[in-house]
N, C-alpha and C positions, 0 to 999 in steps of 0.2 A: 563410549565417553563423548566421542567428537558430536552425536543426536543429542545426548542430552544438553551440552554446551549448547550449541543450535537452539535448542528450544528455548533455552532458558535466555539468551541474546533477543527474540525475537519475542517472550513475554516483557520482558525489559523496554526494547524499543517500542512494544503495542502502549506503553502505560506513558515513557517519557515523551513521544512524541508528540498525542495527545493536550501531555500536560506545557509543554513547552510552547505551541501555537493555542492552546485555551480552545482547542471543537477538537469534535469527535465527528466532524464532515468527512467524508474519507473522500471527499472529490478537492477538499480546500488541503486536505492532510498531504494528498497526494502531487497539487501544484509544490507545496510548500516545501517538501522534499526533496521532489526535482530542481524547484528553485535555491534550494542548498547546496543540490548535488553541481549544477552550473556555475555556482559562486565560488565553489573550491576550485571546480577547472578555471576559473577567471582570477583567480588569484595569483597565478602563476605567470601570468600575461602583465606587464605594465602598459597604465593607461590613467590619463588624466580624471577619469570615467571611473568610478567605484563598484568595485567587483560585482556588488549584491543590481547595480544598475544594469551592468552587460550580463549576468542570468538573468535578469528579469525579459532582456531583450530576448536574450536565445529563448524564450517560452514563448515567446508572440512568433518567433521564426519558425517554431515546429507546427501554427496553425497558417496556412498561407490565406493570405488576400481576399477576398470572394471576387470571384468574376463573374456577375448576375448578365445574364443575356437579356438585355432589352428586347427580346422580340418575345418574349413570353410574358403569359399572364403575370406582372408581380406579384399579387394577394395571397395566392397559396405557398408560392418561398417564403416571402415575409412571417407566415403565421409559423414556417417550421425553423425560421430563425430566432423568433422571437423567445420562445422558451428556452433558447439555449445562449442565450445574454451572456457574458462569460464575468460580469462583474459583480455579480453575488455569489460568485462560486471563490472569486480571486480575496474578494473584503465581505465576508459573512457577518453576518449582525451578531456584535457578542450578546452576549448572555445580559449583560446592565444595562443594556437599551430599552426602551420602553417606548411602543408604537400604540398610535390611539387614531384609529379612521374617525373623520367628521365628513359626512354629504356636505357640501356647501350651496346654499341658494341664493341667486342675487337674480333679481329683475329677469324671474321666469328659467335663469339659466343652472344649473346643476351640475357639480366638479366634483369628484371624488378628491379627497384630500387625505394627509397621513401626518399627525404633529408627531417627533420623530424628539426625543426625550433621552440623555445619559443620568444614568441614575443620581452622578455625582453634581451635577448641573444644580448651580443656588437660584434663588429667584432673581433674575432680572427682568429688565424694561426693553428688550431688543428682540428683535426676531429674524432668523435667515431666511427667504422665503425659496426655497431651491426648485430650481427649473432642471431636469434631468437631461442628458445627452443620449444618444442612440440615435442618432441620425435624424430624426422627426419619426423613425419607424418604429423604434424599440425602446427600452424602457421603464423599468417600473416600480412600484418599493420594495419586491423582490431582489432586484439589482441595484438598488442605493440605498436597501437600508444599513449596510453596514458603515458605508462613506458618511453616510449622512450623521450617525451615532456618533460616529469618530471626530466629525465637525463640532454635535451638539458639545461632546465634551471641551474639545480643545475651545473652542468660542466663545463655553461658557452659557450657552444660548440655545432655545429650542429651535426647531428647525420647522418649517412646516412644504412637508412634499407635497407638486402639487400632480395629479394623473392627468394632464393634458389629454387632449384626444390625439388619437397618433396616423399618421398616412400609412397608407393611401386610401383607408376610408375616408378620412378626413383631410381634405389639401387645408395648406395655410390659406387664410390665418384664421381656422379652428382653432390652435394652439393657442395664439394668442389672446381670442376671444375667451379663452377659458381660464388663460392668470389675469387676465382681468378682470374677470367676476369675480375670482377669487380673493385680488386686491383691494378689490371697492366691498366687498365684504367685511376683511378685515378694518377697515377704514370706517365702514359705518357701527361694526361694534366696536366703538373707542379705541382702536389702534392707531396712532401716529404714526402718518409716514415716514417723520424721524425716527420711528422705536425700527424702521424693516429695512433691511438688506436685500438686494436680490441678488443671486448669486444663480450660475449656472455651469456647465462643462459643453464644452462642443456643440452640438444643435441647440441644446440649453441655452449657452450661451449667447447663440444668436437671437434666440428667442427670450432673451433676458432684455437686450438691448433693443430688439420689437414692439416691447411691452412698457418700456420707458416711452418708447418716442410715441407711443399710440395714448399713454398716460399724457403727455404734453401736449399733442396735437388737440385733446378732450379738454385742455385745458385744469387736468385734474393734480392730486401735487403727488412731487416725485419722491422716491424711497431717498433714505438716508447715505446710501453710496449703492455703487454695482461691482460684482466682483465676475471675473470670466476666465475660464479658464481655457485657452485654446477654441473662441467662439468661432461658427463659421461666418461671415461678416456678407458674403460677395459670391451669389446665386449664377455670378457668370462665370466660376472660377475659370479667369483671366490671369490668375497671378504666376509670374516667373517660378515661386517655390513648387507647386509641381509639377513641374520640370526639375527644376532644382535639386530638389530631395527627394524625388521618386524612388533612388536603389538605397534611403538610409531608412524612409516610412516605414515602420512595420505592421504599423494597425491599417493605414488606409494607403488607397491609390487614386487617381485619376479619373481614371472609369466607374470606379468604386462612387466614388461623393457624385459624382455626376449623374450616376442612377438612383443616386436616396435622391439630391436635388431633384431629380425630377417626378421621384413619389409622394415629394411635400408639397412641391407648386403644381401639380397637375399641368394641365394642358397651356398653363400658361406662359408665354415667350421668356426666356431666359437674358432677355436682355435687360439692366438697371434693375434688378431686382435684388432685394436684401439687406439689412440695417443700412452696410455703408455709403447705401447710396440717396438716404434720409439723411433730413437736420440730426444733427446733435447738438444744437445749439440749446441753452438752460438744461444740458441735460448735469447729475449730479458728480461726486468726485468717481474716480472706476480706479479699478484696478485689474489689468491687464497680461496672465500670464502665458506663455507660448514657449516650444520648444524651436530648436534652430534643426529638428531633424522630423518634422510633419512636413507632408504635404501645403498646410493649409497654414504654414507660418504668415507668408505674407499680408494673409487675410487681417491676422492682427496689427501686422507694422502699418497697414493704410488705413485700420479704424484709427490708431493711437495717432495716427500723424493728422488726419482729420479732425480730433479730438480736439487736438492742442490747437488748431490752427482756429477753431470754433470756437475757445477760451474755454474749456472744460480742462478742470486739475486731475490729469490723470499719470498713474503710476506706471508704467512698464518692466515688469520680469521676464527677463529672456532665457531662459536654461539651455545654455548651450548644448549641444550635442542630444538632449532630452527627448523623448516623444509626445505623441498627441498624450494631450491632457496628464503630464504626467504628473504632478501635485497631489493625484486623486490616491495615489499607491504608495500611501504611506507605510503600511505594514512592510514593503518589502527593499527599499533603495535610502540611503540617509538626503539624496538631493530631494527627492519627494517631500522628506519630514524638513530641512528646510526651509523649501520652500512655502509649503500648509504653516509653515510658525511665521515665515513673514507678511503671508498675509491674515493671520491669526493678530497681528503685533499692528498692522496694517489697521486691521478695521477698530481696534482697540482706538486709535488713533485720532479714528474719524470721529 
């Protein structure tokens, strides 16, 4: 009696499970699980911090850190890193997405791109133009098309990914040189730079704010706002936070950002280098979010103080206690969805 109960629990569970997360991914079925199973033991604990946030944490704690040795070749870690991104696995592209590659060509140069579509999405006049994170190393629409879906719907808005070139084949500012083609593309087929948003996460987002100040230095006009989530701003990481926060980080470390930094800039001196230490002067409204438990917080508290001090109207979101880039994981924490509505409500705004 007790095998057949058994079985019949476990066709039950194979069907609700399933239906209950929307894929039949059995690597998404299976964080998603474990991430239930953490959220029950975190229930029983009080904390300012919301249970489904402290599982989310304990899942980043069961992969630890990377400690890449600088004395070996990077090129062939990277490539066996790269395929295993863990953010397409964590936000899978539902099933109403709808992905459509366009080569882009501007003035000789050529950009893989991906316009990134929620079914329910009405026609409008705006566009997100998203700069992906992964350090400058990784990254792809593999790994963002489901974030990116989940944007187009809530924004209302198509999205358009763009494949940067990535280091260490390509030091900066490759990266840059390539949403730039892609923006004066969009620019010269009748798109307003008021219709676009640039928006980014972490290396994204440094390279969001890169690609402003290289638009203005060119004298060309600038998008309708910038949005960043946790960008890296400051090539010398100099900032008290990691130190600070180094035992709450869970994604990153010290030595960690210090070895992607130095796979984006190649061989060049690490002193004064990276957005914050560019004008920001004319640049447009931003919007600025960061957790108080990354490494790389401070990066954001010296762009925003810069900002302001250059007369740029910028927003500041701090999530207490939050990690790197956490905005982006909406499926699993209520401060994530939150925070994604406030600056959902944000850019409505602008």
């Amino acid at each position: 009696m007790w095998f057949k109960k058994t079985i019949v629990l476990i066709l039950i569970l194979a069907i609700a499970i399933p239906l209950k997360y929307r894929s039949t991914d059995p690597k998404y079925l299976i964080v998603r699980c474990l991430h239930s199973i953490f959220t029950i033991k975190h229930w029983f604990v009080q904390s300012e911090l919301s249970a489904e946030y402290r599982a989310f944490e304990s899942l980043f704690r069961l992969k630890p850190i990377p400690k890449p040795d600088p004395s070996i070749d990077p090129l062939p870690l990277i490539k066996t890193i790269r395929p295993r991104f863990l953010l397409g696995t964590l936000i899978p592209k539902p099933s109403q997405c709808q992905i459509r590659n366009e080569t882009i060509e501007h003035n000789g140069h050529t950009v893989e791109t991906y316009w990134v579509h929620h079914h329910s999405q009405q026609k409008i006049d705006r566009i997100v133009f998203y700069l992906h994170g992964g350090g400058f190393i990784m990254g792809d629409i593999h790994g963002y098309s489901g974030i990116e879906c989940y944007l187009s719907e809530l924004l209302n808005m198509p999205i358009i990914h763009i494949e940067y070139r990535l280091s260490p084949e390509h030091h900066l500012p490759a990266a840059v040189d390539d949403a730039l083609a892609v923006y004066q593309f969009l620019i010269r087929n009748n798109i307003k730079s008021s219709q676009i948003i640039i928006m980014g996460d972490s290396a994204g987002g440094g390279l969001a704010l890169l690609t402003v100040q290289k638009l203005i230095s060119q004298q060309l006009p600038t998008p309708r706002a910038i949005v960043c989530l946790s960008p890296i701003t400051d090539f010398t990481m100099t900032s008290e936070s990691y130190q600070r926060n180094a035992r709450v980080d869970v994604m990153l470390s010290y030595d960690y950002v210090k070895w992607i930094v130095r796979q984006a800039i190649g061989v060049q001196q690490q002193s004064q280098i990276g957005p914050l230490f560019e004008s920001l002067s004319h640049f447009p409204p931003m919007y600025i979010s960061v957790g108080t438990a990354e490494v790389m917080e401070d990066d954001s508290r010296k762009l925003v103080d810069k900002a302001r001090a250059e007369g740029v109207d910028v927003t500041f979101d701090i999530g207490l206690h939050m990690m790197h880039g956490y905005p982006a994981f909406v499926l699993y924490f209520p401060e994530a969805r939150e925070a994604m509505t406030k600056i959902a409500l944000w850019i409505r705004n602008v």
